[in-house]
N, C-alpha and C positions, 0 to 999 in steps of 0.2 A: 216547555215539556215536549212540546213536537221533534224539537231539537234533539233532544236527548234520545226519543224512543228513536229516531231515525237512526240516530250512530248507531247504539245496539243493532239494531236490524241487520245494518249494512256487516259489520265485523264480524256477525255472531255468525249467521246464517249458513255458513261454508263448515261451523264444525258442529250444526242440529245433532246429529246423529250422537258424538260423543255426550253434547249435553243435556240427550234424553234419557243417556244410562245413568249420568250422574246424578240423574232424578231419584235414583234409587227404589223407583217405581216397580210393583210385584208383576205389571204388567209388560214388562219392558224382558223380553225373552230371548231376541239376539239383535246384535247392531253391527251394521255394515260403513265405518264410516272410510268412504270414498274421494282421495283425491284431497284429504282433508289434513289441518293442521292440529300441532299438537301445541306445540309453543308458537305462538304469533307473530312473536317479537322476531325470532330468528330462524324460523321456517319460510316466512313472508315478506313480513316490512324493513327488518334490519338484520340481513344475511350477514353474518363476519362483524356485526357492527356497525354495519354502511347500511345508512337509507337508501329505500330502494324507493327514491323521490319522482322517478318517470312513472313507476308504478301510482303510483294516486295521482298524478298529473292526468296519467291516462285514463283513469276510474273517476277524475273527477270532472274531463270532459267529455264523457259519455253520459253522466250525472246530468248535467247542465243540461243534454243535448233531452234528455228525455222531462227532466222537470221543465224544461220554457219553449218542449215542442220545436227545439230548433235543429232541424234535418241537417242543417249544414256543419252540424257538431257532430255528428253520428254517420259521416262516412267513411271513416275505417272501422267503425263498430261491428260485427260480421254477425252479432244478434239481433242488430237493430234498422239492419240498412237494405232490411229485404223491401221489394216495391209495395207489399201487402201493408208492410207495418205504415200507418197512416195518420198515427198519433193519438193523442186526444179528442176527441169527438164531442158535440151536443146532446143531452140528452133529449126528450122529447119536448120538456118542458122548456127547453132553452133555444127559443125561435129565433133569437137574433146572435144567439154562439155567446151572450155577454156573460152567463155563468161558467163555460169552458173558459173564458179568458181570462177572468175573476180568479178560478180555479191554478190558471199558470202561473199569475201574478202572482199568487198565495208562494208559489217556492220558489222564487227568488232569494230570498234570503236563507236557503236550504243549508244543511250541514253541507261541507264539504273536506274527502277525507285527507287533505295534503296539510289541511288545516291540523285536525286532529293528530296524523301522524307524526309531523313533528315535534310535538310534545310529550311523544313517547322515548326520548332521547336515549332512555339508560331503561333497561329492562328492569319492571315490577318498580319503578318510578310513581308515585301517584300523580296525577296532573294538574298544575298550576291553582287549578278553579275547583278540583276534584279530588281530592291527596286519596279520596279508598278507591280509586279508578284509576287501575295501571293496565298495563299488558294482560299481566296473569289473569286480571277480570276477563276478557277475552281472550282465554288460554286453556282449552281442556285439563292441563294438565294439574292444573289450580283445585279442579274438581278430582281427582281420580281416585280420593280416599272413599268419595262416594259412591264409585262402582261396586256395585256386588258382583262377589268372584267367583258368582256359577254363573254370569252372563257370559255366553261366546260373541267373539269378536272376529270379523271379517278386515282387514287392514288392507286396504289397496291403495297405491298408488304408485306412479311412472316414475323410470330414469330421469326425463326432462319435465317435472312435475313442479314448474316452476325455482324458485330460487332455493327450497330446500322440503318441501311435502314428501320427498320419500322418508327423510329425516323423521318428519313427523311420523308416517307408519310405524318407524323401525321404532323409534321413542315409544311410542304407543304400546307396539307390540311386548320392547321391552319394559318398559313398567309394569302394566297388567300380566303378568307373565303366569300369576293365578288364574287367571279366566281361560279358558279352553279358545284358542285362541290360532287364526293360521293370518298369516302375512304371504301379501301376492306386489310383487313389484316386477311392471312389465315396459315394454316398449313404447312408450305413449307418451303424450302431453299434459297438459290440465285436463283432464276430464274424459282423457281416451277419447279427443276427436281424429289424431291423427299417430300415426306408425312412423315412431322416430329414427327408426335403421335408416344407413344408406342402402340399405342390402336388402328392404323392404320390395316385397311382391307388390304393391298397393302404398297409395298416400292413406287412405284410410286404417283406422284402427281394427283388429278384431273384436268383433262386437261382443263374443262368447265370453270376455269377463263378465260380461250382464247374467249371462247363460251361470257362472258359475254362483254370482250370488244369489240367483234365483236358485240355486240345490243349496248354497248355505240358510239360506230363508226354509225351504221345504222341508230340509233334516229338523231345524231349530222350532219351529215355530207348525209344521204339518206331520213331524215324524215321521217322516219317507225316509228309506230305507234305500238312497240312492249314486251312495257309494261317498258320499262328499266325507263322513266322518274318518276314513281309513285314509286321506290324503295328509300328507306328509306337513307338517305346520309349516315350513317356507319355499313359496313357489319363485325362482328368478327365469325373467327373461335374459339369455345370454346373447349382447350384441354381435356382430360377423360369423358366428356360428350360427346364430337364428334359430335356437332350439329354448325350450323349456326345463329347468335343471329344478331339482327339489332337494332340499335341506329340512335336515332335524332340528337346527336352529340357527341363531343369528351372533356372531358373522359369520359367513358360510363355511368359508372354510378357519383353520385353526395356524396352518404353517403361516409364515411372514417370507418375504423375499425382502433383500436389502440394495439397492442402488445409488451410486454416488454423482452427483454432478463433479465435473474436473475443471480444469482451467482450460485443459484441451478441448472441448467442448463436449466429453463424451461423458454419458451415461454410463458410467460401469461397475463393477463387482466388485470394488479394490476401490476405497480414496486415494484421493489425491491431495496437494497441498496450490496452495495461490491463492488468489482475489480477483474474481470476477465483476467487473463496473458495466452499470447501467443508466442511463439518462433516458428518463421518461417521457413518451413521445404519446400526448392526449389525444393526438389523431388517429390512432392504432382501430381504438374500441373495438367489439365482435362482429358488427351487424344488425341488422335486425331479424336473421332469421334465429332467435336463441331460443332458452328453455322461458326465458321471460315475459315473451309476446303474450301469450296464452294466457298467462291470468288475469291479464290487464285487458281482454276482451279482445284481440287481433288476431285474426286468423290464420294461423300458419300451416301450410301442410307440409312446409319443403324445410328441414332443420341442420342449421350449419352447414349448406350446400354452398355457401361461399368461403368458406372456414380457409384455401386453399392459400398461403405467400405470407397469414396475418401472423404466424409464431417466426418469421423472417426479420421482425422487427422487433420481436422481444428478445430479451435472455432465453438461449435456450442451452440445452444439451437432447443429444442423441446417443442411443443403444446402437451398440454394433447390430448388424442383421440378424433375425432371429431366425437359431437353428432348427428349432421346435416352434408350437403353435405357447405364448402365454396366456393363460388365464386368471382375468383379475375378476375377483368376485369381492365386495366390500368397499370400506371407506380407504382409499388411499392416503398416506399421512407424509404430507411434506415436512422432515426437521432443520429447518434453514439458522443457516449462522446469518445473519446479515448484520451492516453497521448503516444507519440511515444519515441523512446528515441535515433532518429534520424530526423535530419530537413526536412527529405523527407521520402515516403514511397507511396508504392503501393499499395492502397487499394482494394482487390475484395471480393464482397460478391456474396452468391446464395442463390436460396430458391430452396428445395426441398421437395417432397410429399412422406412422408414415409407410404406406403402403410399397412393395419392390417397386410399381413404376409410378411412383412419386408423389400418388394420389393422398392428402391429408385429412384424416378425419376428426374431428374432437371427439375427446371420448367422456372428460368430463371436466370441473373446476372447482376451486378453493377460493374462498375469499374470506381476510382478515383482515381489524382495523388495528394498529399494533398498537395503540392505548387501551387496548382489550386482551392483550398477550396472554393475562395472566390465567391459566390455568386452577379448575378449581372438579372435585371430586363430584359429578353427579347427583342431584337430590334425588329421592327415591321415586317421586314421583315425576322425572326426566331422566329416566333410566338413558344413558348413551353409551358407547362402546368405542366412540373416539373423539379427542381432546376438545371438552367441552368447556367454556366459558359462559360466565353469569351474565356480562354483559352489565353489572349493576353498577351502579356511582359510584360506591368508595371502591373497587376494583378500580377503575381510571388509574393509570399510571403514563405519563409522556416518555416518551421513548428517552433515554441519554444519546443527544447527540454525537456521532463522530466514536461511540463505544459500541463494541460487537454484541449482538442479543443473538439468545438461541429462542427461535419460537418455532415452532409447532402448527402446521395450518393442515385440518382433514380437509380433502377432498370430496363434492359429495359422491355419494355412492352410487354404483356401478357392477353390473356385470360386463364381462367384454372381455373376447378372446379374439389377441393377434395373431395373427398368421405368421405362418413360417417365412423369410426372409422379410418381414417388417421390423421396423424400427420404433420404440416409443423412445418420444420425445417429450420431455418436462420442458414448460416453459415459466418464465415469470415477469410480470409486469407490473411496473408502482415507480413511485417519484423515486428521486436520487438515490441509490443504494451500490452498496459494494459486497459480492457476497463471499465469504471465505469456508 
């Protein structure tokens, strides 16, 4: 049983907040859930499909390091590896430390979550030993019929908010879309410790999101009269512009732009026709300065500051120079023809802003597993607003080898305005593929 209450603890803990409204408790008057998921499965652990298997590798040797007291597991921990933290200790009754020791021995045999993860294979899947224990059991969204719809809701969370927590706000936001409701997606990381811009005054975060859900708490729950309810329900930070922009709703804006990769390798206005080949080169990878570090406990303050020569290796295209400043606000939507000449494949794209003197920034990424391809209409309570997948078993479809598939990959979402004479550039990387 120990076993079991641990799991819960560990999965639940990050979406408390959601699942005190779904209490449906009278005492339950506003909820701020921060930084937090909505779906599990595909906010967190299987972005696109793909296990995010370094993620619990890393959660599950910081685990270790803290159940058997072992400091030499917890030196890239940045919660755990301050000089003060000093472990487990004696209590007073324990003269000779053999109850503390007793005590460590006891979790050796502790859950651990790379174990669990991968038995979450196919979203809302029950598990092996456990068939009414899937995802969705650890998934706000499971719950959402239980919110009542005069609780206000406060939705925050970053551009690099891990592998997809904005997702989860914007989900959130949109579902409960009866509850009196604002969505704030800023510059930040997991948990607003650091200010993701390159164009950032400070590596530190502004702390004043705290500042703002302390006036959403005050209106909601003190009746202060402190200007919070006249704010506009969608607050974004907009990257290189480094201003605050506010929306009526989600997604921000309503036009569409249309861009075409070429054979020539340009990004432009007008298709073209060809076949562009790629041979997958695993040594590419991002780095480890990403949006992924962060939730898995590693310290980052510095994001994508190596990003600069890595879309040199993949498929790319670029934009002639830009006359005007672009602003992208939303989920970007890649619609790729591709022919694989494998029944599966890992699809990841980014966009980046190639600055006039040649400086490269990422701006943001996409990731698809293409036996997930298939497209399917939003349930109500995972309201989304671009191309979403179930991710469930009988979905599974293998790719036809060596035949062209049109899929569909969003991008996660982004605010961000280029500058005049930059270039965006789409990039794409994954096994053997030819794209037309």
């Amino acid at each position: 049983m120990r076993r079991q209450s641990r799991r819960h603890r560990d999965l639940l803990s990050r979406a408390a907040a959601d699942f005190l409204a779904s209490t449906g408790h009278p005492s339950v008057k506003a909820v701020a859930p921060l930084f937090s998921v909505w779906d599990t499965y595909s906010d967190n652990y299987y972005p696109g499909g793909l296990q995010c298997s370094s993620l619990t590798e890393l959660y599950d040797r910081q685990a270790a390091g803290l159940d058997l007291n072992r400091k030499d597991l917890l030196v890239d921990a940045a919660y755990f590896n301050h000089p003060d933290f000093i472990g487990p200790q004696p209590v007073d009754d324990d003269t000779d430390g053999s109850l503390v020791q007793a005590a460590i021995e006891e979790h050796a045999a502790n859950f651990r979550q790379s174990e669990l993860m991968a038995d979450f294979r196919f979203r809302e899947d029950g598990l092996p030993y456990d068939p009414n224990y899937s995802s969705a059991s650890i998934s706000p969204y499971k719950y959402a019929e239980s919110v009542r719809p005069d609780v206000p809701f406060l939705s925050v969370s970053g551009w690099y908010d891990g592998a997809g927590y904005a997702n989860g706000a914007i989900a959130r936001f949109l579902t409960l879309h009866q509850n009196p409701h604002h969505l704030v997606l800023g510059p930040w990381d997991h948990g607003a410790r650091s200010h993701v811009s390159p164009w950032r005054e400070r590596p530190e975060a502004d702390r004043r999101i705290f500042d703002l859900v302390l006036r959403f708490m005050d209106t909601h729950l003190m009746g202060m009269d402190n200007g919070f309810a006249s704010l506009a329900p969608v607050h974004v930070y907009s990257m290189h512009d480094e201003c605050w922009k506010s929306f009526a709703s989600w997604p921000p804006f309503k036009q569409e732009s249309r861009l075409f990769p070429r054979i020539d390798g340009k990004l432009a206005g007008t298709p073209g026709s060809g076949i562009s080949g790629y041979q997958v080169n695993p040594a590419i990878g991002t780095g480890l300065h990403t949006r992924y570090e962060r939730i898995s406990g590693i310290a980052n303050s510095d994001y994508y500051d190596d990003w600069g020569g890595r879309t040199a290796r993949m498929l790319s295209w670029d934009s002639e120079p830009l006359e005007t400043p672009l602003e992208i606000a939303g989920h970007v939507v890649l619609d790729l023809n591709v022919t694989l000449d494998k029944p599966d494949a890992a699809l990841f794209v980014y966009l980046t802003e190639v600055e006039a003197d040649g400086a490269e920034r990422y701006i943001t990424e996409g990731i698809l597993r293409a036996v997930h391809r298939k497209e399917e209409t939003p349930p109500e309570n995972a309201r989304a607003t671009w191309p979403w997948r179930s991710f469930r078993r009988e979905n599974l479809a293998p790719a036809p080898v060596g035949t062209a598939l049109q899929v569909r990959i969003p991008l996660l979402p982004i605010a961000w305005s280029l500058a005049a004479g930059s270039r965006l550039r789409l990039s794409v990387a994954a096994p053997t593929l030819t794209i037309s």
